[in-house]
NUFI-201141 format. One record per residue (C-alpha): y, x, z; residue in three letters. Coordinates in steps of 0.05 Angstrom, whole numbers, padded with zeros to 5 digits, always signed. Layout:
N
YXZALA...
This chain:
131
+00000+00000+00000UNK+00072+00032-00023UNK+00126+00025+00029UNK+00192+00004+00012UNK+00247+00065-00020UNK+00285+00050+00059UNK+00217+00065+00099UNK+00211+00131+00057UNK+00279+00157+00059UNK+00284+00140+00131UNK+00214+00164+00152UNK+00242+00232+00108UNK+00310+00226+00145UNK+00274+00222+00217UNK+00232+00280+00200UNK+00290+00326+00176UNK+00339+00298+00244UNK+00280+00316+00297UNK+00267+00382+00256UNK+00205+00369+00242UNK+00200+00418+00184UNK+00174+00484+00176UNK+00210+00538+00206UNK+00274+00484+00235UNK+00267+00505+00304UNK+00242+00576+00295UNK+00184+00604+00313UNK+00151+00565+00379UNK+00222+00531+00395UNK+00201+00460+00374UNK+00254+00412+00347UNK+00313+00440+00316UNK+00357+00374+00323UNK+00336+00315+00366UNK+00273+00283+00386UNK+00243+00231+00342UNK+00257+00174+00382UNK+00332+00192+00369UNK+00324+00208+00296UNK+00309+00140+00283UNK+00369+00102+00321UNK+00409+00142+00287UNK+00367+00142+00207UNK+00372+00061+00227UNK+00446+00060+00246UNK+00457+00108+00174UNK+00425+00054+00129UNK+00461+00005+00169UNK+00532+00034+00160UNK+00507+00047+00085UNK+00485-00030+00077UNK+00559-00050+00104UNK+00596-00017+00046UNK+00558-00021-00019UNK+00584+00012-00071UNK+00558+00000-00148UNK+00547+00039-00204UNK+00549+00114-00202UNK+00607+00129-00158UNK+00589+00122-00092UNK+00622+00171-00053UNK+00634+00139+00016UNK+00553+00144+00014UNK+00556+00211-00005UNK+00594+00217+00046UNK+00553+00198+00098UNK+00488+00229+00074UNK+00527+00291+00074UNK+00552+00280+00155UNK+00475+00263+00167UNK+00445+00326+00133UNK+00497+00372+00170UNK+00473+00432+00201UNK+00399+00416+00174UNK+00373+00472+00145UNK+00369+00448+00077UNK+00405+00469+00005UNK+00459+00415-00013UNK+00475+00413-00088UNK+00526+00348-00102UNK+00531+00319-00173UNK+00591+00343-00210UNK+00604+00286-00253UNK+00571+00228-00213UNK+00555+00218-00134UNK+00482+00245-00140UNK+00460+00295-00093UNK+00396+00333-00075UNK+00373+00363-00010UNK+00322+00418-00024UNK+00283+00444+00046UNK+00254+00504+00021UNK+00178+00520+00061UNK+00159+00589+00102UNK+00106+00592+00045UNK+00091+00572-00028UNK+00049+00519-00039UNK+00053+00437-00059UNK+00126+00402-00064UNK+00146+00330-00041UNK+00201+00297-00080UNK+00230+00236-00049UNK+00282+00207-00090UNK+00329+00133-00068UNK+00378+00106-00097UNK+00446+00081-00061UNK+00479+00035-00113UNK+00483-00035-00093UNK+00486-00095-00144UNK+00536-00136-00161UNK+00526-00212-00127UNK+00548-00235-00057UNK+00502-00224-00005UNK+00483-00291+00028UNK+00449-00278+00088UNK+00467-00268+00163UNK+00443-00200+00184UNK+00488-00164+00234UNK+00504-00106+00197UNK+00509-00152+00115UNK+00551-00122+00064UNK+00630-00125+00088UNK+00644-00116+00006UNK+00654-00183-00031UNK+00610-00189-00094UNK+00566-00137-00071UNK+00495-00122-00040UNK+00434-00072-00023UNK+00377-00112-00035UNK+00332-00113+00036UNK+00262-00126+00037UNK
């Protein structure tokens, strides 16, 4: 069974913020950030804020934004889109071996969102899609 793009990008989120990667916390220091339990309050309260303020089409760079607060001080390569608000995080491994590419996308569509979650788009005419 595939998860939804948010459980992947948060579950990948969470795993960066409690630095559970190789090498985060150097060698026999444990977490480099936060414990999990924290990681995913705050990977929650990201795709909240993120949910508030859709943006559509190609420019979103309050969600850039964001991201970029989030992934602060992570030990991770940040390369941002020149001509668009893409942007990939690349965690490089202690040793060679297989890759995992998560990719999400953070442009919202263009209808009213009709619903009354706590934290719904605050942008009229605009929505992310929540399953």
């Amino acid at each position: 069974m595939a998860l939804p793009t948010r459980h992947l990008v948060a579950a990948a989120l969470a795993a960066l913020l409690a630095g559970c990667v190789p090498g985060s916390g150097g060698p026999g220091k444990g977490p480099a950030v936060s414990p999990l339990a924290t990681s995913e309050i705050e990977v929650t309260a990201l795709r909240r804020a993120i949910h508030q303020e859709p943006e559509l089409g190609l420019e979103n760079t309050a969600t850039r934004a964001k991201l970029l607060a989030q992934l602060d001080g992570l030990p991770l390569e940040l390369t941002a889109h020149r001509k668009s608000s893409g942007l990939v995080a690349r965690l490089r491994g202690a040793k060679p071996g297989r890759r995992i590419l998560l990719r999400a996308d953070t442009d919202a569509l263009p209808m009213p969102e009709d619903n009354a979650l706590a934290f719904r788009s605050q942008r009229a005419g605009a929505m992310h899609v929540t399953q």
